[in-house]
C-alpha positions as CSV (number, residue, x, y, z in Angstrom):
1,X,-48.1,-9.7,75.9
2,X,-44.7,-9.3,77.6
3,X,-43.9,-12.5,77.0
4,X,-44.3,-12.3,73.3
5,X,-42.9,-9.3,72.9
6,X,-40.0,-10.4,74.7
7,X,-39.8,-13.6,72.6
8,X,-40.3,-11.7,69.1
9,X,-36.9,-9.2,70.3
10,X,-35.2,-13.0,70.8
11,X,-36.4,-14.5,67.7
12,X,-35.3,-10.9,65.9
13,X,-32.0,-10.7,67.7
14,X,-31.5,-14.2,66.9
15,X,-32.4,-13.8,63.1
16,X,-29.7,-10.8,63.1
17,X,-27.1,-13.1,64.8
18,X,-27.4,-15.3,62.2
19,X,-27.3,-13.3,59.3
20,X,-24.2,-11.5,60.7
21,X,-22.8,-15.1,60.9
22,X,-23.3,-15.7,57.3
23,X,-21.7,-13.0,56.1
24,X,-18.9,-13.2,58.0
25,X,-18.7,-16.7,56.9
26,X,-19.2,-15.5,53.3
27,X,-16.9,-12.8,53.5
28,X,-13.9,-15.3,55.0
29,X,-14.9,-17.5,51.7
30,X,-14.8,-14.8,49.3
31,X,-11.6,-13.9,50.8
32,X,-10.0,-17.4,50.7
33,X,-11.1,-17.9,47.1
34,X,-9.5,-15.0,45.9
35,X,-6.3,-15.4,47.7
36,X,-6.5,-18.6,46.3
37,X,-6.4,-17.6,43.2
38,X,-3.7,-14.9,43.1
39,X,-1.4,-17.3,45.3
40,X,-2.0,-20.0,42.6
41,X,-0.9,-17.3,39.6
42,X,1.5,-15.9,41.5
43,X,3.1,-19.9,41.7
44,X,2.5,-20.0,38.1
45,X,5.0,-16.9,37.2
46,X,7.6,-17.6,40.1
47,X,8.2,-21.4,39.2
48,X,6.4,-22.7,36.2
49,X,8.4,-23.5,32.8
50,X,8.6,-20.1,30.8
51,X,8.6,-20.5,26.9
52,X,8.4,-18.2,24.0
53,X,5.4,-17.5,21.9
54,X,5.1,-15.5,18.8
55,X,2.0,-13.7,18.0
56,X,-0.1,-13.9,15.1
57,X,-2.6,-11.2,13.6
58,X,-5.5,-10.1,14.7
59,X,-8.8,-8.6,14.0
60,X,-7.8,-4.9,14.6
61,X,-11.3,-4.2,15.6
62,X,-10.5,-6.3,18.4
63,X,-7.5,-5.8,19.1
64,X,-7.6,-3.2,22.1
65,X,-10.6,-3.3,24.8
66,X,-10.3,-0.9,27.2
67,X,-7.2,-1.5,29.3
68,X,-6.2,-4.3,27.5
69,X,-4.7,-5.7,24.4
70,X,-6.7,-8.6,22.5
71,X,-3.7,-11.1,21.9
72,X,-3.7,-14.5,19.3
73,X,-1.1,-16.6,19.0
74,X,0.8,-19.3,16.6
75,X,-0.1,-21.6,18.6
76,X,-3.3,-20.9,18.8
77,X,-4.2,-22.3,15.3
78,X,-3.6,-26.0,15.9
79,X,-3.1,-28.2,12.4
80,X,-5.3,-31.5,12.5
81,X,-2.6,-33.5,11.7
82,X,-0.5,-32.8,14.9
83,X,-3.5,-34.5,16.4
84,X,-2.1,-38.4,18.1
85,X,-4.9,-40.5,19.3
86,X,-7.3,-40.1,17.0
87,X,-10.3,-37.0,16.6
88,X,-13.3,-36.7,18.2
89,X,-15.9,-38.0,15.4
90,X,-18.5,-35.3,17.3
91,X,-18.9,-32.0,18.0
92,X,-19.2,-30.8,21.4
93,X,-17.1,-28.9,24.1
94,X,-13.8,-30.2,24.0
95,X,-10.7,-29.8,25.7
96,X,-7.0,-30.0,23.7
97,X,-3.7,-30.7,25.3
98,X,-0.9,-29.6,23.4
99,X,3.1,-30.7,23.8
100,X,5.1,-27.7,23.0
101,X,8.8,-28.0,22.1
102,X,11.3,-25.0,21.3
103,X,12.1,-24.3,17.9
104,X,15.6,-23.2,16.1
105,X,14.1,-19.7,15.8
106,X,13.9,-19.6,19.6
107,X,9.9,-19.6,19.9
108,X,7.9,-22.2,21.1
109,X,5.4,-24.2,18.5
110,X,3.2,-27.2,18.6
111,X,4.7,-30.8,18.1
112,X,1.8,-32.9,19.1
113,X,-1.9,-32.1,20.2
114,X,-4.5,-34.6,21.7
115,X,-8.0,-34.9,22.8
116,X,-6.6,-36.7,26.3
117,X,-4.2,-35.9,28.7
118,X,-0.6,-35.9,27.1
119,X,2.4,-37.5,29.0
120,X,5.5,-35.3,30.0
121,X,8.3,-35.5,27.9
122,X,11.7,-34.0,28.2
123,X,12.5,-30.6,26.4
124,X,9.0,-30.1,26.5
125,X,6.0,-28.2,27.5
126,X,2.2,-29.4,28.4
127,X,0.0,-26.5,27.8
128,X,-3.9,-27.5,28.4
129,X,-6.4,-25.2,26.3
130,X,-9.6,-23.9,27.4
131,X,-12.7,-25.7,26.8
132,X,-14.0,-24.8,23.4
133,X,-16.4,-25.8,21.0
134,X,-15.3,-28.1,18.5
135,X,-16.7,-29.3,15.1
136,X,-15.4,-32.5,13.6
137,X,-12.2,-31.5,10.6
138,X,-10.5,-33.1,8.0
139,X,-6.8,-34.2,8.3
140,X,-5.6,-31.2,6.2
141,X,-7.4,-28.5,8.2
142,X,-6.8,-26.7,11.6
143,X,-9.0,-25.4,14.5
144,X,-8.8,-22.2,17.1
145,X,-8.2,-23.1,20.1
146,X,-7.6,-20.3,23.5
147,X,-5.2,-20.8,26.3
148,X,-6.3,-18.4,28.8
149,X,-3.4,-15.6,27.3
150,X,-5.5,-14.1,25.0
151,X,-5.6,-10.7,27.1
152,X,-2.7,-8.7,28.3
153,X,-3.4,-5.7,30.6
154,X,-2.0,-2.3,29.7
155,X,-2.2,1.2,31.4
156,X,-4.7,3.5,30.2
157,X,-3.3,4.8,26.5
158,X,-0.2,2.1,25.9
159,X,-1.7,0.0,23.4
160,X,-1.2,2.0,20.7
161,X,2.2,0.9,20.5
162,X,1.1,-3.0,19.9
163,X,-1.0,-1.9,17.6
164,X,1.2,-0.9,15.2
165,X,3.3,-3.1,15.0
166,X,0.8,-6.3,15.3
167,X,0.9,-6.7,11.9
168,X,4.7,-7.1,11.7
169,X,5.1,-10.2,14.1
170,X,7.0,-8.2,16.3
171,X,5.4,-8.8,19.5
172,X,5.7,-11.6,21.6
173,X,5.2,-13.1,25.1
174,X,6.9,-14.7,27.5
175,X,4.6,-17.2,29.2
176,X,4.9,-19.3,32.3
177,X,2.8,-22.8,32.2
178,X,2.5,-24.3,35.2
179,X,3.2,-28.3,35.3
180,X,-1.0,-29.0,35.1
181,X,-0.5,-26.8,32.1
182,X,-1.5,-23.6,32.8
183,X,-0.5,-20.6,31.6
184,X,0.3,-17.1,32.4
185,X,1.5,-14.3,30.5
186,X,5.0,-13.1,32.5
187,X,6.6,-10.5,29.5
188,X,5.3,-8.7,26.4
189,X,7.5,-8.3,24.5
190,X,8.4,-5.9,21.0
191,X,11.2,-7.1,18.7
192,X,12.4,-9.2,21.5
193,X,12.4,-6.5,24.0
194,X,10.6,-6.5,27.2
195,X,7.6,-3.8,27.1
196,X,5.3,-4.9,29.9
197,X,6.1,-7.3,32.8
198,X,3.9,-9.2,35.2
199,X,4.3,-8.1,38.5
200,X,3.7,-11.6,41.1
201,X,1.4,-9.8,43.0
């Protein structure tokens, strides 16, 4: 009886071992992850190319969340015909890469759009969309598309602000897009003054 007792307080100290391991091991994962993924945003604001995007209406039921402001975006409504390399004759999830190029007004608007990976051009931008759900159009229409910018996070209360004046076009961002086309929101901005900033950290 000693002897299995003894060997059941191994086999239980040895089960305990090993779940401490694992969520050590977990917790060191979960930790690299997410400094992962503020180091990689962080990159994003600090050095990636910043352009200038006006915002366009939105639903005002949707427009504040919470803590946050619901934003859309000129750019966000992509015509058909800036489409090069032809259209996807099927729907399915798609992604849309989308060369942006300054504009005499000083914001940032679509020149060309594709279904495949664009190639860098000078004075330009790459931004890559999210994957979205697309549904064949013709040549003379336009599809939504969402770049991962769609939410800006406010203290509690400071919406209000962007609310009124959504309607106006006079807010607009400031956004950093990384060179895999990524983008992060860096300024909000109200008649072309700086409301809320992105801290890198």
């Amino acid at each position: 009886m000693s002897f299995l007792t003894d060997l059941g307080v191994t086999l239980d100290a040895s089960r305990r071992r090993r779940a401490w391991i694992a969520a050590v091991v977990m917790a060191a994962l979960q930790t690299i992850v997410i400094g992962y993924v503020i180091e990689s945003r962080a990159s994003i604001l600090e050095s990636g190319s910043e352009v200038l995007l006006k915002t366009a209406p939105v639903d005002p039921r949707d427009l504040l969340r919470g803590d946050y402001v619901t934003l859309n975006y000129d750019i966000s409504r992509v015509p058909a015909s800036t489409v090069v390399g032809g259209m996807p004759t099927e729907a399915g999830e798609k992604t849309l890469w989308v060369r942006l190029q300054k504009q005499g007004d000083g914001f940032w608007g679509i020149a060309e759009s594709s279904f495949s990976p664009l190639q860098s051009k000078p004075d330009t931008v790459l931004i890559e969309s999210l994957p979205f759900n697309y549904y064949p159009v013709e040549a003379d229409q336009s599809f939504q598309v969402d770049y991962g910018i769609e939410r800006f996070y406010v203290p509690e209360g400071k919406g209000h602000d962007i609310e009124t004046v959504r309607t106006d076009g006079r807010v607009s961002v400031a956004a950093r897009i990384s060179g895999g086309g990524e983008a992060q929101i860096r300024t909000l901005m109200i008649d072309g003054k700086p409301v809320y900033e992105e801290p890198l950290y």
